[in-house]
NUMAR-76478 format. One line per field, with one value per residue (C-alpha): residue number from 1; residue in one letter; x, y, z. Coordinates in Angstrom, 1 decimal, decimal comma, padded with zeros to 4 digits. Each point is the difference from the previous one (the first is absolute). Example, Ala and Ser with C-alpha at 12.3 -4.5 7.8 and 13.67 -1.06 7.14 Angstrom:
residues 2
pos	(1;2) $
code	(A;S) $
c1	(012,3;001,4) $
c2	(-004,5;003,4) $
c3	(007,8;-000,7) $
//
This chain:
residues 576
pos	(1;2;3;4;5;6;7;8;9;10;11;12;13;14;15;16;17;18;19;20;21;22;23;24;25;26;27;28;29;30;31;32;33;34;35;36;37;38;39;40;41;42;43;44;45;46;47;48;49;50;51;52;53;54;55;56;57;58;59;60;61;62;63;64;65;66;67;68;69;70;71;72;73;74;75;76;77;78;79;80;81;82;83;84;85;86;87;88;89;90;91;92;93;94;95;96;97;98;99;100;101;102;103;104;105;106;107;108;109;110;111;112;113;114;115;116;117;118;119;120;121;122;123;124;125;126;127;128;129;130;131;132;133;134;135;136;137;138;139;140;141;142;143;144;145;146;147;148;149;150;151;152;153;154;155;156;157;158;159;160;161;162;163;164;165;166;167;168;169;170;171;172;173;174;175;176;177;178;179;180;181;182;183;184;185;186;187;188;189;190;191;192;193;194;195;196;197;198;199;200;201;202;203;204;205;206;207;208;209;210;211;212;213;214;215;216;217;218;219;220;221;222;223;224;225;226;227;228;229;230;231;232;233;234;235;236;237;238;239;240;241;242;243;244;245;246;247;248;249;250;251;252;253;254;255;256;257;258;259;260;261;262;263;264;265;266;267;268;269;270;271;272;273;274;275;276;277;278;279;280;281;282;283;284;285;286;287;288;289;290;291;292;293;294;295;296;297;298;299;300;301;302;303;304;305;306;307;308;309;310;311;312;313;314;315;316;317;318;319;320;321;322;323;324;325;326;327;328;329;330;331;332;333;334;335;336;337;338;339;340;341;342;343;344;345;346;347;348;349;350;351;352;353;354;355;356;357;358;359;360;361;362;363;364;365;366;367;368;369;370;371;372;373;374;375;376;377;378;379;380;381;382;383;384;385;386;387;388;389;390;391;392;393;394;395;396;397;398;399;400;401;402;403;404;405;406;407;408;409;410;411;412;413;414;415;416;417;418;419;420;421;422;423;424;425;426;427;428;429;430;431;432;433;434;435;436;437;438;439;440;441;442;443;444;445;446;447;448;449;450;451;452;453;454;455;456;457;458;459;460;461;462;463;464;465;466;467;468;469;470;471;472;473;474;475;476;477;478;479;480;481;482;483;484;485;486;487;488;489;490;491;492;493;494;495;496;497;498;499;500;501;502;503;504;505;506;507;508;509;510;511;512;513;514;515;516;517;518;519;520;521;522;523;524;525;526;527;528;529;530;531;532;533;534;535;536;537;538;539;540;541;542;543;544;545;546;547;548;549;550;551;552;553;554;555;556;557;558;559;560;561;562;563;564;565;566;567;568;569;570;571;572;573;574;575;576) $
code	(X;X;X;X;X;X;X;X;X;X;X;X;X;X;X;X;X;X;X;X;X;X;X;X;X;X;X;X;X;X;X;X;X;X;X;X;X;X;X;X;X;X;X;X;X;X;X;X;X;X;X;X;X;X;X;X;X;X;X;X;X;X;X;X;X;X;X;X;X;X;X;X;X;X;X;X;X;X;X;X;X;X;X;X;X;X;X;X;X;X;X;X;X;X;X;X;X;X;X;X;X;X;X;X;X;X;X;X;X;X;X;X;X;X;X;X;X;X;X;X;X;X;X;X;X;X;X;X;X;X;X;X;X;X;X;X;X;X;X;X;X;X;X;X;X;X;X;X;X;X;X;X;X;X;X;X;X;X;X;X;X;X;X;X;X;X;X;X;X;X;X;X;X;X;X;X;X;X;X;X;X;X;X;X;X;X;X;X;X;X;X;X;X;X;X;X;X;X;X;X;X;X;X;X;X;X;X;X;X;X;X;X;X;X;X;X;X;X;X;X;X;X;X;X;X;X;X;X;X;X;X;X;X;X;X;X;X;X;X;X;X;X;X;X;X;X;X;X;X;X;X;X;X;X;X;X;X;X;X;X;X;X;X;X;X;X;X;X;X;X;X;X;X;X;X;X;X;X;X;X;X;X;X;X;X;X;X;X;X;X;X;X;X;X;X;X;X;X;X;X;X;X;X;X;X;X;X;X;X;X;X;X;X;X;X;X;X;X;X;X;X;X;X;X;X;X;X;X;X;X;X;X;X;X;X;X;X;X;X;X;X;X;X;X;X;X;X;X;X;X;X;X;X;X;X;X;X;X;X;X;X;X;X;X;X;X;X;X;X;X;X;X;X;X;X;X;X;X;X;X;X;X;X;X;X;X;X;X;X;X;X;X;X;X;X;X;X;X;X;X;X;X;X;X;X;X;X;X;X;X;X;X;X;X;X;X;X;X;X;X;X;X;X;X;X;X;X;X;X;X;X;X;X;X;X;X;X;X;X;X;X;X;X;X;X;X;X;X;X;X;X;X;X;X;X;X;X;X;X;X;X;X;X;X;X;X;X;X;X;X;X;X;X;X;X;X;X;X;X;X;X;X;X;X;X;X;X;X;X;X;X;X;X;X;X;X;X;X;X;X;X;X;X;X;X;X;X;X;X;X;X;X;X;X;X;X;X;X;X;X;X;X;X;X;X;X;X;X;X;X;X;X;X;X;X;X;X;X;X;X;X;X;X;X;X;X;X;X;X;X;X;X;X;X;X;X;X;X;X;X;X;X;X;X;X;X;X;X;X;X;X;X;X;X;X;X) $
c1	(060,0;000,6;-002,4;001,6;-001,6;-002,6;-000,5;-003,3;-003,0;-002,7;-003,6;-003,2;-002,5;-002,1;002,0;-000,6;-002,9;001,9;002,7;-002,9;-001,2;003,3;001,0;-003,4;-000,2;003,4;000,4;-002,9;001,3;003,1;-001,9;-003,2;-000,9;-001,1;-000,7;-002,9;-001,4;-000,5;-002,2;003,0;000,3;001,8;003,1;001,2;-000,3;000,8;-002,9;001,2;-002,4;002,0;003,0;002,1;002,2;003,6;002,5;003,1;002,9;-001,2;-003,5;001,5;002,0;-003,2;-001,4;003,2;000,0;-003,7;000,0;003,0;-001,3;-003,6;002,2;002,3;-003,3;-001,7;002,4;000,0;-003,6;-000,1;-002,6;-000,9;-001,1;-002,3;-003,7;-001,1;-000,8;002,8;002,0;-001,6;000,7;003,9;000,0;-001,4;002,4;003,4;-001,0;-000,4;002,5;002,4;-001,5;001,0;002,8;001,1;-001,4;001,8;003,1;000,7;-002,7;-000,1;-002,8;000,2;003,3;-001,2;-003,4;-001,6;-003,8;000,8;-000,3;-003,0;-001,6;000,1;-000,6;-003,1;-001,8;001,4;-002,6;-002,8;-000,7;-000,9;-002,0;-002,2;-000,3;-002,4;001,4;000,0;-002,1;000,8;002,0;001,9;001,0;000,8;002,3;001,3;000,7;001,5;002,5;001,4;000,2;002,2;002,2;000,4;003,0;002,0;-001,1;001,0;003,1;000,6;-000,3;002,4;002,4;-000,8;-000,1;003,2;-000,9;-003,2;-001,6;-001,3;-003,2;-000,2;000,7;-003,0;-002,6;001,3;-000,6;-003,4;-001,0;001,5;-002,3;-003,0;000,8;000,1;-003,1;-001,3;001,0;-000,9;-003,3;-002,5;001,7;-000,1;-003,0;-001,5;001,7;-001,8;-000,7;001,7;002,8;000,5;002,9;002,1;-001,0;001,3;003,2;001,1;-000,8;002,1;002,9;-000,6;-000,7;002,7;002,4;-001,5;000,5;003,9;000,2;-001,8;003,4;002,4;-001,2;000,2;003,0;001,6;-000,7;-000,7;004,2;000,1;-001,7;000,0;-001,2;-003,9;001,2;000,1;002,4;-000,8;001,6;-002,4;-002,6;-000,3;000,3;-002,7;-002,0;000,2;-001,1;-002,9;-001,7;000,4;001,1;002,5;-000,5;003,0;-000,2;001,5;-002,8;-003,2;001,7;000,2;-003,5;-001,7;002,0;-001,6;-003,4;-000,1;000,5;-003,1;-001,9;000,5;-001,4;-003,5;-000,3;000,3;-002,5;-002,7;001,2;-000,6;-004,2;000,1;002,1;-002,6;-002,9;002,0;002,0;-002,3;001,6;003,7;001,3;001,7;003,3;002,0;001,9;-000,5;000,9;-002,3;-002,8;-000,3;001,7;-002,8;-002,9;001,4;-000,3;-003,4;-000,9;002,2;-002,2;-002,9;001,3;-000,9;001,0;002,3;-003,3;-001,9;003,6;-001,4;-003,7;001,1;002,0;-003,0;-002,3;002,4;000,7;-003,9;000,2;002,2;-001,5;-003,0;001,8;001,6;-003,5;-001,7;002,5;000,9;003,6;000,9;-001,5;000,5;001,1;-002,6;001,0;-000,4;002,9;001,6;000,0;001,8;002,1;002,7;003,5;001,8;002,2;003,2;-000,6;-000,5;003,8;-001,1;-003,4;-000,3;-003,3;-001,8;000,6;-001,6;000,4;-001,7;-001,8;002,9;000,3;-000,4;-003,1;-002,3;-003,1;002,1;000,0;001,6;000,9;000,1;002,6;-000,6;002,4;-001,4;001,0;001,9;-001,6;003,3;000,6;-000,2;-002,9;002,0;001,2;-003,4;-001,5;002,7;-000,7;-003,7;000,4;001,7;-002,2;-003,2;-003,6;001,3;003,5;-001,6;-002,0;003,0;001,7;-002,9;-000,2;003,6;000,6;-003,5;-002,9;001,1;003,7;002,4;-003,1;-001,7;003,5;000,4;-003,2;000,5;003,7;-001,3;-002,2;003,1;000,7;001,6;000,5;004,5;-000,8;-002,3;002,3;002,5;-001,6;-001,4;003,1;002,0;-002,1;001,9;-000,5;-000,1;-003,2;-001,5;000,7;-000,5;-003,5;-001,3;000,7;-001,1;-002,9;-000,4;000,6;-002,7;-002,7;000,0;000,2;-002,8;-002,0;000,3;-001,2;-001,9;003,7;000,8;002,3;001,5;000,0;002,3;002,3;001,0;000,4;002,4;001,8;000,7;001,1;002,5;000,6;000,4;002,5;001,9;000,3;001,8;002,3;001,1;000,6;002,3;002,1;-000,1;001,2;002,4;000,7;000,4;-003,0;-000,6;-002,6;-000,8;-000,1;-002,4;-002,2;-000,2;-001,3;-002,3;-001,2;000,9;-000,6;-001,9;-002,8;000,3;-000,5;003,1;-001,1;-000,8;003,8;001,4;-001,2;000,7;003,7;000,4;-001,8;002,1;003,0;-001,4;-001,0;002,0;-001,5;-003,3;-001,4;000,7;-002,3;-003,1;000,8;002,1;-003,3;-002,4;001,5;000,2;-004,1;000,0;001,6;-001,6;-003,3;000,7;001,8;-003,3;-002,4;001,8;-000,3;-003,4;-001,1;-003,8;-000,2;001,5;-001,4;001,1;-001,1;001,1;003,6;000,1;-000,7;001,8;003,2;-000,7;-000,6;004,1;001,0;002,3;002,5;002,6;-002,0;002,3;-000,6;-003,6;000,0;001,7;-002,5;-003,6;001,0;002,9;002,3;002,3;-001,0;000,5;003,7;-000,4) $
c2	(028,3;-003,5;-002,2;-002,3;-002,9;001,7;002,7;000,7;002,8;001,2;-002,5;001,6;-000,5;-001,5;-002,3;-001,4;-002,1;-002,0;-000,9;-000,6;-002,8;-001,1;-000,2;-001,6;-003,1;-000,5;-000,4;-002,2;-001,9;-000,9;-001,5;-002,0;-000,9;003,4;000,4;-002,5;001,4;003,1;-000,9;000,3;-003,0;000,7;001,9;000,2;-003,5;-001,4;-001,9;000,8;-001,9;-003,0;001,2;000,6;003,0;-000,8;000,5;-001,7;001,7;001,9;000,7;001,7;002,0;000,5;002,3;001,7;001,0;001,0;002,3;001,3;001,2;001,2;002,3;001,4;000,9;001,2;002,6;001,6;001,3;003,4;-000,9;003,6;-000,6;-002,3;-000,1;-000,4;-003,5;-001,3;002,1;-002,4;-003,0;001,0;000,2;-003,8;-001,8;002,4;-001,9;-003,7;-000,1;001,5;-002,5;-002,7;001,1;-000,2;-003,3;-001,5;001,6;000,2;-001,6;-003,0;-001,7;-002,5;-000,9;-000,6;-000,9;-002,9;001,6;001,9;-003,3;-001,8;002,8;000,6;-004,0;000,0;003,1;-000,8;-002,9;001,2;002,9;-001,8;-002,3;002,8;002,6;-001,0;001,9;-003,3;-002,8;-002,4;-002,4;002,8;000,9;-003,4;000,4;002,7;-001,9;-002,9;002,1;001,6;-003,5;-000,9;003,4;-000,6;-002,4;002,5;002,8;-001,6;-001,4;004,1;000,5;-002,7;002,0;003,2;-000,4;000,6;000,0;000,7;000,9;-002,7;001,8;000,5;-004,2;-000,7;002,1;-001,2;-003,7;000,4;002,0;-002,5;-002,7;002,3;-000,1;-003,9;000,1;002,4;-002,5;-003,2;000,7;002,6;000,5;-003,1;-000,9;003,0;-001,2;-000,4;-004,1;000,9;001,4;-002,4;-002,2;003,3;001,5;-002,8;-000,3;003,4;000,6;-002,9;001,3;003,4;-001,8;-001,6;002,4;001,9;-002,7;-000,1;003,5;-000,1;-002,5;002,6;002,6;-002,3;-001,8;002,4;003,8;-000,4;-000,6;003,2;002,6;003,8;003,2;000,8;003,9;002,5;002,1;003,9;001,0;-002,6;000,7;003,2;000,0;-002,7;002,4;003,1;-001,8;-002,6;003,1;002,3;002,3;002,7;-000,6;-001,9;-003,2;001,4;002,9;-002,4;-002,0;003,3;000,4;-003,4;000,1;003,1;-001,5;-002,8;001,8;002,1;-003,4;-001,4;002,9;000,1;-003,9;000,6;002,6;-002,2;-003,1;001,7;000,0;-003,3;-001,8;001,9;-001,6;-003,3;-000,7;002,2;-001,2;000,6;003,1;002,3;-000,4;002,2;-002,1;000,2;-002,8;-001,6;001,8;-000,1;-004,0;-001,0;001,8;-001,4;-003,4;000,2;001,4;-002,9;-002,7;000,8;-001,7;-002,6;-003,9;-001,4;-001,2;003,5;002,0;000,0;000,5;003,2;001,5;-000,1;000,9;003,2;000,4;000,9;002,1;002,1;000,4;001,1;002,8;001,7;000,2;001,3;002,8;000,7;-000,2;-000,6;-001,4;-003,9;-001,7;-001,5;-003,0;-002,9;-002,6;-000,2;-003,5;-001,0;-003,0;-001,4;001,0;-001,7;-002,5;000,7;003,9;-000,6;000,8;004,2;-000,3;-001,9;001,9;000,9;002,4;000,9;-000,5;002,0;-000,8;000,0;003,6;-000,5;-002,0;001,3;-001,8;-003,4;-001,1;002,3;-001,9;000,8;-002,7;-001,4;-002,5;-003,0;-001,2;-002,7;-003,7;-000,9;003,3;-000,2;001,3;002,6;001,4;-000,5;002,1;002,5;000,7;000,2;002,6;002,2;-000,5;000,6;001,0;003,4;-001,0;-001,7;002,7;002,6;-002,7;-000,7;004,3;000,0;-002,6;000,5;002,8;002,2;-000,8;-001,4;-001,3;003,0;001,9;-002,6;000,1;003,8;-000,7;-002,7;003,0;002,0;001,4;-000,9;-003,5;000,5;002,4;-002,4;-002,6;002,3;001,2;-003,5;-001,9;002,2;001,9;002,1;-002,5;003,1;001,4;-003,7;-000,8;003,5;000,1;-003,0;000,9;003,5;-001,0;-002,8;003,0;002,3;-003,1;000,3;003,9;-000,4;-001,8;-003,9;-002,1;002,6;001,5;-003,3;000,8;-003,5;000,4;003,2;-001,0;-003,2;001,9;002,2;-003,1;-000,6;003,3;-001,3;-002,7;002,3;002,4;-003,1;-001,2;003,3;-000,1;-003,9;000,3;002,9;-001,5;-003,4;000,4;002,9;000,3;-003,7;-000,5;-003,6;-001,9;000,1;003,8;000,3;-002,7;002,2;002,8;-001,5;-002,1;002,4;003,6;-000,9;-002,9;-002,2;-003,6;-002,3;-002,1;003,8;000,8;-002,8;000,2;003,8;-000,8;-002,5;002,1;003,1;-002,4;-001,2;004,2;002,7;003,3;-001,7;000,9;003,6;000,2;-000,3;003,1;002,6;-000,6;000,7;003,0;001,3;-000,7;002,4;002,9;-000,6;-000,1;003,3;001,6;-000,6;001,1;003,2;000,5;-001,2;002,1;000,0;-002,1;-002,9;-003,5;-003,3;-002,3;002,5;000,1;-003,5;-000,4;002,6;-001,4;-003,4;000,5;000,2;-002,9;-001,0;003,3;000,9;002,5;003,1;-000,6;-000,5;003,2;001,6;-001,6;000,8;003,5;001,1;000,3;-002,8;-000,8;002,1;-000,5;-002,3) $
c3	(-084,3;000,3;001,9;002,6;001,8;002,9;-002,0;-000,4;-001,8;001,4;-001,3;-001,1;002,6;-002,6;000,2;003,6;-000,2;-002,7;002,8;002,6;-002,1;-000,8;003,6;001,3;-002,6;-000,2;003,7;000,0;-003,1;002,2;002,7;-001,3;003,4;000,7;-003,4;000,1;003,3;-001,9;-002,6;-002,0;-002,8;-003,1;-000,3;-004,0;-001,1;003,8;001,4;003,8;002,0;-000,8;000,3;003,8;001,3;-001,6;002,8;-002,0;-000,1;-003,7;002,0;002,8;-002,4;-002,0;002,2;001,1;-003,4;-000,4;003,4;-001,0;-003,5;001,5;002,7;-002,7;-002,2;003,0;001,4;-004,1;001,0;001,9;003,1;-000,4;-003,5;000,1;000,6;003,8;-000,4;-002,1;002,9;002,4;-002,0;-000,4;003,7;000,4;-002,9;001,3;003,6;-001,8;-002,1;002,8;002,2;-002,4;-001,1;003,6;000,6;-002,9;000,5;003,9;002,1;-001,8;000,9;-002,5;001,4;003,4;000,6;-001,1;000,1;-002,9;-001,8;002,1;-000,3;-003,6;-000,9;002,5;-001,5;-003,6;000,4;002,1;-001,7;-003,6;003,0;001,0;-002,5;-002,6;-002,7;-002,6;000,2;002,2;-002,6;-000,9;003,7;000,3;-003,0;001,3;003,9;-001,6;-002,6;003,4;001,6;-002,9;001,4;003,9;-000,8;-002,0;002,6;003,1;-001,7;-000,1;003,2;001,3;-002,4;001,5;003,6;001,6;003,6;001,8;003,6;002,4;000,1;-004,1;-000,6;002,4;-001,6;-003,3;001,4;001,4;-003,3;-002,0;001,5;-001,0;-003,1;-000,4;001,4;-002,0;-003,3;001,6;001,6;-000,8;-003,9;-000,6;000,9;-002,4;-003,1;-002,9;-000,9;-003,4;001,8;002,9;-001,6;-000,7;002,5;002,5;-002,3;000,8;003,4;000,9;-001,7;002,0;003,2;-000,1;-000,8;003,0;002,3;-001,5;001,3;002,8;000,8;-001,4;002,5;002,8;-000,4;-002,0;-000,1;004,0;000,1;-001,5;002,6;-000,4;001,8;-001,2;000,8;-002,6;002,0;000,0;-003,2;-001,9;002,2;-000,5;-003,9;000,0;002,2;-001,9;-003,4;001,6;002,1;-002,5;002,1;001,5;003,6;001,6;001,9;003,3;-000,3;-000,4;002,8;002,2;-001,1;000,6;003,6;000,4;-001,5;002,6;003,0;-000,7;-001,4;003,3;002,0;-002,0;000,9;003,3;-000,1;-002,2;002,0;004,1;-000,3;-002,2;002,9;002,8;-001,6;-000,8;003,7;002,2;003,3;-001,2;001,8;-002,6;-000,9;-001,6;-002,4;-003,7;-000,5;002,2;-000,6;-003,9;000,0;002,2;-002,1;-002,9;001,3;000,6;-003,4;-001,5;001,3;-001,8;-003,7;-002,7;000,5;-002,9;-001,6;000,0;-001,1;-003,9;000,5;002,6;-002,3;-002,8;002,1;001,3;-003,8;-000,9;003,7;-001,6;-003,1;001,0;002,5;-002,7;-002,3;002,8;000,8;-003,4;000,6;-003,3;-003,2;-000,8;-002,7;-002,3;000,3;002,1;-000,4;003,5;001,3;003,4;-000,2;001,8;-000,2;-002,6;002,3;-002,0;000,9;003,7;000,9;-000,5;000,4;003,2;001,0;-003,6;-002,7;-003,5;-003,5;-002,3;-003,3;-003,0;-001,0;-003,8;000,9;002,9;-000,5;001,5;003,6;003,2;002,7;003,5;001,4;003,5;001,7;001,4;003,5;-000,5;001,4;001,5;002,2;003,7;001,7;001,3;-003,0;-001,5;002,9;-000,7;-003,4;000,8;002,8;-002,1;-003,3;002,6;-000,7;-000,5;-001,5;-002,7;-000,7;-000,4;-002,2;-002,3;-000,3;-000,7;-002,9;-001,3;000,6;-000,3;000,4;-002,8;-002,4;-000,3;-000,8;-002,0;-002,2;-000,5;-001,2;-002,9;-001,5;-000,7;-003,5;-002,2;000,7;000,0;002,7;001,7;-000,1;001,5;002,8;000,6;000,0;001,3;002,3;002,9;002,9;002,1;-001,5;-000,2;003,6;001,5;-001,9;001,9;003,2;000,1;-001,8;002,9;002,2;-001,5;-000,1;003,6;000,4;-001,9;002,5;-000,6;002,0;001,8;000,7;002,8;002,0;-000,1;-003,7;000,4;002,3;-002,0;-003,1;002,6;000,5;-003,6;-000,9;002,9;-002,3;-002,4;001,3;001,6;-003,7;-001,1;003,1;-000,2;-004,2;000,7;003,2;-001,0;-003,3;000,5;004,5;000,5;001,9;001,9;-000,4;003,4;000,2;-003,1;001,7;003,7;-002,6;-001,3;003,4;002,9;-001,7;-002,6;001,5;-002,8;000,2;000,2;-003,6;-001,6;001,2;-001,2;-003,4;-000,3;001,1;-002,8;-002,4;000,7;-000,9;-003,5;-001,1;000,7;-000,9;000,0;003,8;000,2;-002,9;002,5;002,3;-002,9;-002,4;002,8;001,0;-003,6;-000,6;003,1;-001,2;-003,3;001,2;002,1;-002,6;-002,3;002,6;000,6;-003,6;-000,7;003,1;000,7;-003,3;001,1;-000,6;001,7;-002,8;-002,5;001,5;000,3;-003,4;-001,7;002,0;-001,0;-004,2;-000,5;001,9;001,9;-000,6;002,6;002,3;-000,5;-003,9;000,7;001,5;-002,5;-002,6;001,8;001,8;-001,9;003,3;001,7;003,4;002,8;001,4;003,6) $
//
């Protein structure tokens, strides 16, 4: 019978792990950025942390052809087949390469949005500037070959970019200025003596092809606006792949609606005695509103100055640690190589608050970095106040538990002891942001059902106001990228029902524009570490362990949660 073009035989499952590794370095192999972040160096006889992302027309079709091949090969393996945890690792690379195939193909990023390029220049250079994976003269090697690159990358990008959003070109700008000052400043400053002449050769080249397109995008690309919608047919496929999941965007928006209603009512109930004892010659009203905006006011006063921000969060940081040795809620990693640091400025755009980056998969024993974003000098006191009201005493807290202990570096740490290292890698780099999100809130959410803090009852109803946060996230990604929701109408969500702080709002409404798919994470993945965690229980009976779930849930990594479920209990999740 003759073979045409498609056709296809079934693989030997023996076969799969050959095709994990093929997927996982050759994905990194196309994109040395990440590559170096990794821990991952060599690829054949390509030294790739001095080399930059090729996104030339033969790059771009590069990769088209790569996914293309992995998805072909992929679909010749019977899921059924194959060993539970090669089943699980089918499931993550069908989502990726769908998710770049997509990407590439329709979405288009790279034809749009200027970030794509900051972005990748700015961490193509601090990561070498941080990790100390080399000595330092080799680093420096390293930094200045990828100097020599900007040029020829942002000369790409002024090829690609067709047209771009208002909001997209701004970012790009600010995050472009980062990374100037990234080279100029604290880089060069470090240099080696030996490499100080090179060094200073190259990152003027690079500045000043930076500064060229920092001119492109605003007296060129800016003359060329687009929509930063995905539209719901985009949306939706972009959904399916980045959740890793079944579930519908119209039925999690049913469902965080739902959610937010019921959110609401338990603050009002938490918030009635705290705004007895904190107005006690108000009469009582009766509106919500009121009530909870007025208690949480008064909690919000109590918080850091600009000068104490950083020594809070450490101190809150060694709070937390201590809480979860005392009550056993999981084991920690051995080791100790979390450092908080300030938000790299040419990552600011997404990360207006904080955020994490882990240690490099392929080499755990380097730093973690719990990521905090400096108040800028030049802010008003006003917006200043803002952002310190809403990152309070208690605030901070819940965002030192979330990106940190026993949040996103403890899920982390677990993930880098995965074997073998392909599957590591694969469940590190391309971790279901469902399952990584989801994990640090409920875990948040489980710190204080376990009593921190003495279980304060200011503590608990500003963690209820960011799960508002967080079930406003899943509600503005789905109607601003697919309903045509106005700015103005996600702001009044977040202000009015939601008591967030105008500075919080603001940033949330320009970060929902720069990520679809990315917010709804928060709320799906919570709910899934729910039903997991019942699901467990009811199996484990009288013989379940907290730590021992926590544990056994986190040794996989960052697997969608149905395939998790599949892959501890040997049953999906229960249907919603």
């Amino acid at each position: 019978m003759l073979c045409l073009a498609g056709c296809s035989t079934e693989k030997d499952p023996r076969e799969f792990p050959a095709l994990v590794d093929e997927f996982v370095y050759g994905s990194l192999a196309l994109a040395p950025a990440s590559a170096t972040a990794t821990g991952y160096h060599q690829h054949e006889s390509v030294a790739l942390d001095a080399q930059l992302d090729d996104w030339s027309e033969a790059g771009v079709e590069r990769q088209r052809r790569f996914y293309r091949d992995i998805n072909l090969r992929l679909d010749r393996f019977s899921a059924a087949k194959l060993a539970p945890e090669d089943q699980a690792d089918r499931a993550v690379m069908k989502d990726q390469v769908e998710l770049a195939l997509l990407e590439l193909d329709t979405i288009q990023d790279w034809r749009h949005k200027p970030t794509v390029y900051v972005e990748l220049a700015g961490n193509a250079l601090f990561s070498p500037f941080v990790f100390e994976y080399a000595p330092k003269a080799a680093r420096y090697r390293h930094i200045v070959a990828r100097l020599d690159r900007i040029p020829a990358l942002m000369e790409q990008a002024r090829k690609n970019l067709a047209d771009a959003p208002e909001i997209w070109i701004q970012v790009a700008r600010e995050e472009n200025d980062g990374t100037i000052g990234l080279i100029d400043k604290p880089m060069r400053e470090a240099a080696p003596a030996e490499l100080r002449a090179e060094y200073d050769r190259a990152a003027a080249q690079a500045i000043g092809a930076l500064k060229s397109f920092d001119e492109f995008l605003k007296n060129d690309l800016a003359r060329r606006p687009a929509d930063w919608r995905l539209g719901s047919e985009k949306y939706a496929r972009k959904f399916r792949h980045a959740l890793g999941t079944a579930t519908p965007p119209a039925q999690l928006l049913a469902a965080a609606a739902a959610e937010l209603k019921a959110v609401r009512k338990r603050m009002w109930d938490l918030a009635l005695p705290l705004h007895h004892k904190f107005y006690p010659s108000h009469r009582d009203p009766v509106d919500l509103n009121l009530i909870v905006g007025e208690t949480l006011t008064k909690i919000g006063a109590r918080h850091s100055s600009p000068a104490s921000y950083f020594a809070d969060a450490r101190r809150d940081l060694a709070e937390a640690r201590e809480f979860v040795k005392k009550r056993n809620l999981l084991a920690l990693p051995p080791r100790d190589n979390l450092q908080v640091i300030e938000t790299p400025e040419f990552m600011r755009g997404i990360y207006s608050v904080g955020g994490f980056n882990s240690a490099p998969a392929l080499e755990p024993q380097l730093g973690a970095f719990y990521w905090l974003t400096p108040i800028p000098k030049q802010w008003s006191k006003e917006r200043v106040e803002s952002k310190l009201r809403e990152y309070n005493f208690y605030g901070l807290k819940l965002l030192t538990i979330h990106e940190a202990m026993p949040g996103h570096y403890v899920q982390l740490e677990y993930a880098n002891d995965v074997q073998p290292k392909s599957r590591r890698l694969l469940r590190s780099v391309f971790g279901n942001g469902a399952y990584v999100e989801g994990w640090a809130v409920y875990v948040t959410e489980t710190m204080l059902d376990e009593g921190y803090l003495d279980g304060s009852a200011e503590l608990r109803l500003t963690f209820l106001k960011q799960q508002l946060r967080m079930i406003a996230n899943t509600i503005l990604d789905i109607r601003l990228q697919t309903m045509n929701m106005s700015d103005q109408e996600a702001l009044d969500l977040m202000t009015a029902q939601c008591f967030q702080e105008q500075e919080e709002a603001a940033g949330k409404l320009r970060r929902a524009k720069l990520s679809a798919t990315q917010l709804p994470t928060y709320y799906a993945g919570w709910r899934d570490w729910r039903r997991l965690r019942a699901q467990y229980q009811k199996q484990k009976g009288g013989d379940f362990r907290l730590a021992e779930f926590h544990e056994r849930m986190l040794r996989p990594s960052a697997l969608p949660l149905d395939v998790l479920a599949r892959l501890t209990m040997g049953s999906p999740l229960p249907a919603l």
